[in-house]
C-alpha positions in Angstrom: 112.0 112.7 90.0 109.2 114.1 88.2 107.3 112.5 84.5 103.9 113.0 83.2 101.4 110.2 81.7 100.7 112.6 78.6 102.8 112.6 75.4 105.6 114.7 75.9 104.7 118.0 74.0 100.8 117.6 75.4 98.9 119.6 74.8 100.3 122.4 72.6 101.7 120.0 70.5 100.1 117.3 68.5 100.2 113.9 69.0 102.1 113.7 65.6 105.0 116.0 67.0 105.4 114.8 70.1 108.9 114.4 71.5 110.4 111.2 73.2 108.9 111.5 77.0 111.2 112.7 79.8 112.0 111.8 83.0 113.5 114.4 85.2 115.6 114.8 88.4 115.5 117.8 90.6 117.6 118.0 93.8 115.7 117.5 96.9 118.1 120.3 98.6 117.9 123.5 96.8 114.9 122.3 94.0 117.9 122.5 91.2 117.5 120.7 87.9 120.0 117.8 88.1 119.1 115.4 84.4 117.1 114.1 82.6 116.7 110.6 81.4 115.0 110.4 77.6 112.7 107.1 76.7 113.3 107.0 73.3 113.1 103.8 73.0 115.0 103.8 69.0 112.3 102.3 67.3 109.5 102.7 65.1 106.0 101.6 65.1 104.7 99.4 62.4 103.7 102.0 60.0 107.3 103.6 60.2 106.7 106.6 62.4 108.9 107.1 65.3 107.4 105.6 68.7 107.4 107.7 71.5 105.0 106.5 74.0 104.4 108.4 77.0 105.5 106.8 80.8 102.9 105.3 82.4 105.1 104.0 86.0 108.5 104.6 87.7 110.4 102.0 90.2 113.6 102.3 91.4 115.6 99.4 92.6 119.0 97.4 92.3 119.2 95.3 89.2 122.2 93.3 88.3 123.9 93.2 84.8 125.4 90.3 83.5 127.3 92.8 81.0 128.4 94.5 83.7 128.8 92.3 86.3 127.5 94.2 89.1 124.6 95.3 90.5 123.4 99.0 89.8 121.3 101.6 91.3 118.1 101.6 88.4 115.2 103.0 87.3 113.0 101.3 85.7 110.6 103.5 83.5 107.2 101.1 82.0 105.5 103.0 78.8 102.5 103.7 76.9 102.6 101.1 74.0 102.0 97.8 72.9 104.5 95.3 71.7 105.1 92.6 69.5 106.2 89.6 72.1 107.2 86.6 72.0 105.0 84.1 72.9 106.8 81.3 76.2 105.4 79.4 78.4 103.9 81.4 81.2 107.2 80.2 83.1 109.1 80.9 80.9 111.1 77.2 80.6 112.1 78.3 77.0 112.9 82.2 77.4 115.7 83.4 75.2 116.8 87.2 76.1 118.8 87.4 72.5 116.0 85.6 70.9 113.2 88.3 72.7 116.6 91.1 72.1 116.5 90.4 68.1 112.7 90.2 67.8 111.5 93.6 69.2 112.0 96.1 71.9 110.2 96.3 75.2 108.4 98.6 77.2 110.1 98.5 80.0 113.1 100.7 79.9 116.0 100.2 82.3 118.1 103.6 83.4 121.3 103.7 85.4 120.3 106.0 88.3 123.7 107.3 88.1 124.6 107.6 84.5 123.1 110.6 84.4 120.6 109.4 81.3 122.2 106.1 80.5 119.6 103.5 79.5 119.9 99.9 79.5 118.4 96.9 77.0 115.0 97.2 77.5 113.1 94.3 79.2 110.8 91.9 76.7 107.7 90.4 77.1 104.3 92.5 77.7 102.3 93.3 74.3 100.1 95.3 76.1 100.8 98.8 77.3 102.6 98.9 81.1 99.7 100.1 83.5 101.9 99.3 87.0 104.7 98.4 88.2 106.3 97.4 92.2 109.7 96.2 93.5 109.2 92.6 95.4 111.5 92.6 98.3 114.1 94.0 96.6 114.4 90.2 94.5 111.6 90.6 92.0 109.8 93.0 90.3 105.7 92.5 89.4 104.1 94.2 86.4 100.8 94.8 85.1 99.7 95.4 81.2 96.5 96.4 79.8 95.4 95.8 76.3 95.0 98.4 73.8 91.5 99.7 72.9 89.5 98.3 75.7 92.1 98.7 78.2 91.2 95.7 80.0 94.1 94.2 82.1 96.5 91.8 80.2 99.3 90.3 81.8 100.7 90.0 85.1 104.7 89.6 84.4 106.9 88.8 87.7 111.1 89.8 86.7 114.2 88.7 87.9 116.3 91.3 89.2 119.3 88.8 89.7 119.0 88.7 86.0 118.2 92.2 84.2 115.4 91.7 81.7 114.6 88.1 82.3 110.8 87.3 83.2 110.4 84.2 85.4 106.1 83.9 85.6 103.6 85.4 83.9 99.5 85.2 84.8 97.5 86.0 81.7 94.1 88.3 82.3 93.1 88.9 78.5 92.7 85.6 76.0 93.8 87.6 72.5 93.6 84.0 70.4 89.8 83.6 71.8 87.1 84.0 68.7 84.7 85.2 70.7 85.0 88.6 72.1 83.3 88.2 75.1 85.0 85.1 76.3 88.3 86.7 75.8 88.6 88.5 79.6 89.8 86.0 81.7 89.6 87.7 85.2 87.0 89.8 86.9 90.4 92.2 87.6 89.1 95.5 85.7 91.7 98.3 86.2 94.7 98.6 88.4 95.1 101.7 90.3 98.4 100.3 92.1 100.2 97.3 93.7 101.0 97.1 97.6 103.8 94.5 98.5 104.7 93.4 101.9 106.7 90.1 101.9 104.8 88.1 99.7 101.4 89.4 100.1 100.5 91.6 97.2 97.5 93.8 98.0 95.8 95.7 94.4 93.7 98.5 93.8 90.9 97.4 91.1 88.3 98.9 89.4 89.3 102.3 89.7 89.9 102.1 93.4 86.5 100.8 94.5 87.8 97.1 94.6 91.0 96.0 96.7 92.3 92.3 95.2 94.6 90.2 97.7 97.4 88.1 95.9 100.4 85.9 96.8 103.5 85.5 95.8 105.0 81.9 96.3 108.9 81.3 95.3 110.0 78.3 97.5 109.6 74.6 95.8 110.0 73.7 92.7 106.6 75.3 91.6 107.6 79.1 92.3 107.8 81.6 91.7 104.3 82.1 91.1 101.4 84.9 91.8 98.4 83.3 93.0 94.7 85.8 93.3 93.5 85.2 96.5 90.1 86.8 96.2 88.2 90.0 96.1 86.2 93.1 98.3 84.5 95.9 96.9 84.1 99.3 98.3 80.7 100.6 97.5 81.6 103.5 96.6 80.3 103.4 93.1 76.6 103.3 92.5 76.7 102.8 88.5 79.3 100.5 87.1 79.7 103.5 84.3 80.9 106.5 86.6 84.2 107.7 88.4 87.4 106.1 86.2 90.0 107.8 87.4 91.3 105.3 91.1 94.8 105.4 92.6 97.0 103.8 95.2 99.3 105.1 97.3 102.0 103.0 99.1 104.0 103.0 102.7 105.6 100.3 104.1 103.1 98.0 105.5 99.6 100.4 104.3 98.3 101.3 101.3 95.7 104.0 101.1 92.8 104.3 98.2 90.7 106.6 96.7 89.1 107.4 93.7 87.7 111.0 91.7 84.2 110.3 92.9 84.5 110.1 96.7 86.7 112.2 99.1 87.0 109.2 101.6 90.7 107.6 101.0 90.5 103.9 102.9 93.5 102.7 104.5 94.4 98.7 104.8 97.5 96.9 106.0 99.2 94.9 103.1 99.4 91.7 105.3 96.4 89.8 106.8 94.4 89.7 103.8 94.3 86.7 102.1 92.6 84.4 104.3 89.9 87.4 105.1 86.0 86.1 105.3 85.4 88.9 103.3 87.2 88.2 100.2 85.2 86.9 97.2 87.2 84.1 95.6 85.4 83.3 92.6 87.0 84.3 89.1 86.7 84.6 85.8 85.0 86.0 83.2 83.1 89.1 84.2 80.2 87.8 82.5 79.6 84.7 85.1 79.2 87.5 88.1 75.9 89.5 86.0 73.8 88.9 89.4 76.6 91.0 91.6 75.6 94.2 89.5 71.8 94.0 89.7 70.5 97.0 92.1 67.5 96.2 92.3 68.3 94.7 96.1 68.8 97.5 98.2 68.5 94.8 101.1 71.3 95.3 104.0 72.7 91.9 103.2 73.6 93.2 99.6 74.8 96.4 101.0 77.7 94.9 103.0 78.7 92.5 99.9 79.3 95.3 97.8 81.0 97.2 101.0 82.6 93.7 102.0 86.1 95.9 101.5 85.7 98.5 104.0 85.1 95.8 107.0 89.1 94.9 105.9 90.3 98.4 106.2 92.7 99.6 109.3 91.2 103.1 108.9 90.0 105.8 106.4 90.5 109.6 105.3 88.1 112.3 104.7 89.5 115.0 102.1 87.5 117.9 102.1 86.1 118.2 98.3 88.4 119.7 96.1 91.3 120.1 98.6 88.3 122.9 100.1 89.3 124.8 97.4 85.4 124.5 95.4 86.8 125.5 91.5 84.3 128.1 89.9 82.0 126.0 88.0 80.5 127.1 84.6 77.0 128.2 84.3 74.6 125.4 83.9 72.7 125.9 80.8 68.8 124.5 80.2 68.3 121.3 78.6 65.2 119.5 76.9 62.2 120.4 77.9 64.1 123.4 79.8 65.3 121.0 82.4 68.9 121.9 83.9 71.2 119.1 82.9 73.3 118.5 86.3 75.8 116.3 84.9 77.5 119.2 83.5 79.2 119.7 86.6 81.5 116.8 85.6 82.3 118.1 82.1 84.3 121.0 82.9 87.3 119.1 83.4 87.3 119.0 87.7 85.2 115.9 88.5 83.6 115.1 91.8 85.9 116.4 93.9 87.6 113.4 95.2 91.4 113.0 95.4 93.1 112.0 92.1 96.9 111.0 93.4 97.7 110.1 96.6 101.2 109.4 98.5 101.6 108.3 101.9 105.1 107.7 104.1 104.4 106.6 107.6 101.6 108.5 109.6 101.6 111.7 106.5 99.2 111.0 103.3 98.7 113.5 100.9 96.0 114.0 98.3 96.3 115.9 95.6 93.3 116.8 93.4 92.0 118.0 89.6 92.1 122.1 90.4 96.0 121.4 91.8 95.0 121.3 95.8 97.2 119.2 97.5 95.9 118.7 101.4 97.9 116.7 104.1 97.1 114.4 107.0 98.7 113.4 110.0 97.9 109.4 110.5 97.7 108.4 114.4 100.5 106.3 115.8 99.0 103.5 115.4 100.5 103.9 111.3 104.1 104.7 112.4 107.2 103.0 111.0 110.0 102.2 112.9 112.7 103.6 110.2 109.9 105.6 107.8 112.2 105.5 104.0 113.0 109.2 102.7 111.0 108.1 99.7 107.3 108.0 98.7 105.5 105.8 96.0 109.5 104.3 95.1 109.1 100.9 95.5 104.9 100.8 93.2 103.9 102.9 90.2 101.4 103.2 88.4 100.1 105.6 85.6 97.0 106.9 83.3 96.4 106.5 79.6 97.9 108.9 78.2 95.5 112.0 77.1 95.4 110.5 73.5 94.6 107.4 74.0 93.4 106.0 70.7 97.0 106.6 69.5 98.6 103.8 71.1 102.7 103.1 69.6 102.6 99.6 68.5 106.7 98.7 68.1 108.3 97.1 64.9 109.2 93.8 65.2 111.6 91.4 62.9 109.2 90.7 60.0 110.2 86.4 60.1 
């Protein structure tokens, strides 16, 4: 199955004439085009022009269908645009799916995997564009919105898959009703890069892969289901807050590997085990209480291993050679003020640092692939085998990029009373 996180037409086409985004599946014998399933979602934004947002994340589970009455093989596609939501309580006592049908669409599109292009009622309740997506034990499904403009994480929405469409807990990240602007971020989570689940530990790339966050799913008592933030680690591997914004995940069974444009290390850590780590930072909240973590001006050892407090958790680590060790040709650097060279050019030609951009891992092999179109393998030791390694990669988590026009951003129609 193969999609892309730019508007469908990108970039010979405008933004204007973009089609309805594509997914496409090829067969994994002979490389043939099979189908193709089309988002078009049948609805228009709120200034009347057709909405077709571009795909952000791809799961694939089993869903059941009341109006069916059976449970089907499903991909669920999340997309590039915000919505007009309902607003339930964040367990959603009072959810009504025809009331959340008649009101809007979602972003979150259901296809039958073998319909051949068939799509479902799409699934209510993020307003914020879908930024991740994972498959919880084959009984939930967790996603993650960001807001529009800022792009700052939004909502946290965990789905039935007993029920198709029906949200049963939701964690809010962004405060849109707040009057202040800088009080409305309600977490210190700053971009997911992709969500690792193993039983009911959730393990999330953050801040463009130099921050792993542990999290905790509890469904038994009369409290659940619920997703709890256990705490946080950083990295290190940014030096500026403002620099390397491109971070992703990749998942196996029980690891997850990370990496980010800047860096050609990927960092490897077991899903499991985390939450009650020493090295997890459990404070919270707005980004603006934690001022003192950024200050550089202590380049003591002690501050050092705070900001690297991450790496101590990891099970192991990969070294891509820059580029895939295939160095693109770099345009000439051209003199600056004063006749000084201006070496941040290297980054404006469209390649980065070097680091890997995608990653997938199954079992002991993780491949990077990077901006010039390198893809480089490795070969884990034994130590990261699985007993019965899935014939899939990166099926059960998703997640995607803004697309490559970012500022236009399909807000859906909604009922006007």
């Amino acid at each position: 199955f193969t999609w892309t996180d730019a508007y469908n037409g990108y970039p010979s086409a405008d933004f204007k004439d973009r089609g309805a985004s594509v997914l496409k599946a090829w067969s994994g014998v002979d490389g043939k085009f099979i189908c193709e399933y089309v988002c078009d979602i049948g609805n228009e934004q709120e200034d009347g022009s057709p909405a077709r947002p571009s795909i952000s994340a791809v799961v694939f589970c089993k869903v059941f269908y009341d109006r069916l009455g059976c449970v089907q093989d499903t991909i669920l596609v999340g997309l590039h645009c915000c919505c007009n939501a309902l607003k339930y309580d964040e367990k959603y006592s009072d959810f009504d799916i025809e009331e959340a049908r008649e009101f809007s669409e979602g972003n979150i599109i259901p296809f039958l995997e073998n319909s051949h292009g068939r799509s479902m009622d799409s699934w209510r309740g993020h307003s914020g564009m879908i930024r991740a997506m994972a498959v919880v034990r084959e009984e939930y499904v967790v996603s993650v919105s960001i807001t529009s403009g800022c792009g700052y994480p939004d909502q946290m929405i965990l789905w039935s898959l007993d029920e198709a469409g029906v949200p049963l807990f939701r964690k809010d990240f962004y405060d849109h009703y707040q009057s202040n602007l800088f009080k409305r971020k309600l977490s210190r989570l700053n971009d997911v890069d992709g969500i690792g689940i193993e039983g009911n530990e959730l393990l999330i790339s953050d801040k463009h892969g130099d921050r792993i966050v542990s999290a905790t799913l509890y469904d038994e008592g009369d409290d659940g289901p619920i997703i709890e933030i256990n705490g946080f680690a950083g990295l290190g591997t940014k030096y500026y807050e403002d620099e390397g914004f491109h971070g992703r995940m990749a998942v196996s069974e029980k690891y997850v590997s990370v990496a980010m444009e800047i860096d050609p290390t990927a960092w490897i850590f077991r899903i499991t085990g985390n939450s009650s780590h020493k090295n997890l930072d459990r404070r919270d909240g707005n980004d603006r209480n934690f001022r003192a973590d950024y200050d550089r001006s202590d380049d003591s050892m002690e501050a050092l291993r705070k900001k690297r407090a991450g790496r101590e958790m990891a099970a192991g680590k990969v070294k891509f050679p820059l580029f895939g060790g295939n160095n693109p040709p770099r345009k000439k650097r051209k003199p600056g003020a004063f006749g000084m060279i201006d070496f941040g050019s290297d980054e404006k030609d469209g390649f980065g640092r070097g680091g890997p951009i995608t990653l997938a891992m199954r079992g002991r092999h993780i491949i990077g692939g990077f901006s010039n179109g390198s893809l480089v393998k490795f070969l884990l030791p034994d130590t990261f085998a699985e007993t019965n390694p899935s014939l899939n990669a990166n099926d059960r988590s998703s997640c995607g990029s803004l697309p490559s026009d970012e500022w236009h951003v399909p807000i859906l129609d909604c009922e006007d009373d």
